[in-house]
Structures are given as structure tokens and as C-alpha cells.
N, C-alpha and C positions, 0 to 999 in steps of 0.2 A: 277726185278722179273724174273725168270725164264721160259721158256715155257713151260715144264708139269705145273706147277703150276699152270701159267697164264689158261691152257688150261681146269684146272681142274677147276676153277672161274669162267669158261665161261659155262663150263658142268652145274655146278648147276646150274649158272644166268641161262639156258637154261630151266633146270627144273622146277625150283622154276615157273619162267614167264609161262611155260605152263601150270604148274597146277592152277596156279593164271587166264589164260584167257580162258574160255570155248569155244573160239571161236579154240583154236590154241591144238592139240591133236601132242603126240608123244608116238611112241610104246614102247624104251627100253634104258635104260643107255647108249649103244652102239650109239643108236640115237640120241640124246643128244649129245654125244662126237662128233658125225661129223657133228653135224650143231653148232654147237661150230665154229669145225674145218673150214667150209664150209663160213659161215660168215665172220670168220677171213682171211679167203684169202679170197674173194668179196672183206672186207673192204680192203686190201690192194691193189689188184690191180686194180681192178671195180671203187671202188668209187671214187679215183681220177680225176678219166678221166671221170667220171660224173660230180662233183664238176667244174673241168675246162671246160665243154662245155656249164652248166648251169651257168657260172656267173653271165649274164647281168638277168636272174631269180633270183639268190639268191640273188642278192645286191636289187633289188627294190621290196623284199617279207623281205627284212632283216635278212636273212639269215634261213628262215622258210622253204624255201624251202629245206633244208638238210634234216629235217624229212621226207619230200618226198623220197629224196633217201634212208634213210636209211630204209623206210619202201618197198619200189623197191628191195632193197638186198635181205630180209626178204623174198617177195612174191617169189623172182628168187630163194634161197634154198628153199622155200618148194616146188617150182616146180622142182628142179634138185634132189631133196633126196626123196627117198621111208621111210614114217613113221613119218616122220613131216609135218603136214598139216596144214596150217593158211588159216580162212575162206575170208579173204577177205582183203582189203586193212586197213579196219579202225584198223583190228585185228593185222594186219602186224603192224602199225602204234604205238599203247598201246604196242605192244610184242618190240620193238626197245627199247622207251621210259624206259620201264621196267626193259626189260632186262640191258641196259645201267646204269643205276640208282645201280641196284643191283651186277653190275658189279664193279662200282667205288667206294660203302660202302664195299664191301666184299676185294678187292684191297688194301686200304686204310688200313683197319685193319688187313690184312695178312703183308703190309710193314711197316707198324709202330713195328712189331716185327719181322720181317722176317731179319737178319742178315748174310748174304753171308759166309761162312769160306774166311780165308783171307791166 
């Protein structure tokens, strides 16, 4: 899949999850786009080098401890971005969950018809 596309998947998953969690408030489609954006580099560069320091955690939590991190990402963009604000950890936590969820049904059914020009 492409990355505008991907990026626009993430825009809504972004949306959709904060209209869904009252704890988690965002001001404008623009905002949305760069915590999209914002998340998507954490996930790339951040979390591996979280995942690799917490191993001997994740192996003896069985591997529960990820939702930790990924809900660390979550709280670090709402604190690095003006306009997306999540109230607290547990909110960080449902908003990952969610957002994820709604990320890989909406994914799914953009590739199952999505056909590249060749």
C-alpha cells in the first residue's frame, strides 16, 4: 500500500478513535494528519529500541507489556503535538488498542481491492 494512502488510514483510524474516546480530544483534520504522521515515526524509530531494552519484561508479562509501550507512544505524541490531548495513560492505552484495530479492518479492505498499475 502506498504512503499517502497508508497515511490517510491512519488520519481517520486517528479520528474515528478520538471521537470514540472522550478522554482523548483533537482540534482539526490537520491534527489528525500529524499524529498520524507523529506516531508513525515513534513507531519506527522509538519503539524498537523500547521493545529491545524491555525484553526480559515483555517475555515474563508475555509479551503484555507492548501495550505499555505502545500506549508510552501515544502519551509522548500528545505531549510533543499542540491539539491532540489524551487524558491519561489508561486513555493512551483503549486509544492504541483502537486505533490499531481500526487501522488493520480499514487496511484489509482498502488491499483486498487496492491493485497497483503495473
Amino acid at each position: 500500500m502506498r504512503f499517502p494512502l497508508r497515511m490517510l488510514v491512519s488520519t481517520i483510524a486517528v479520528m474515528v478513535t478520538s471521537y470514540l474516546l472522550p478522554g482523548v480530544s483533537l482540534d482539526s483534520f490537520l491534527t489528525a494528519l500529524a499524529t498520524a504522521l507523529l506516531i508513525g515515526l515513534l513507531n519506527t524509530i522509538l519503539k524498537p529500541l523500547l521493545i529491545l531494552f524491555t525484553i526480559p519484561v515483555t517475555m515474563i508479562t508475555f509479551g503484555l507489556f507492548l501495550l505499555v509501550i505502545n500506549a508510552s507512544i501515544i502519551m509522548l505524541a500528545s505531549n510533543l503535538l499542540r491539539g491532540f490531548h489524551v487524558d491519561g495513560f489508561w486513555y493512551a492505552l483503549l486509544f492504541s488498542i483502537i486505533m490499531s484495530g481500526l487501522t488493520a479492518v480499514m487496511e484489509s479492505m482498502i488491499s483486498s481491492d487496492y491493485k497497483p498499475h503495473s
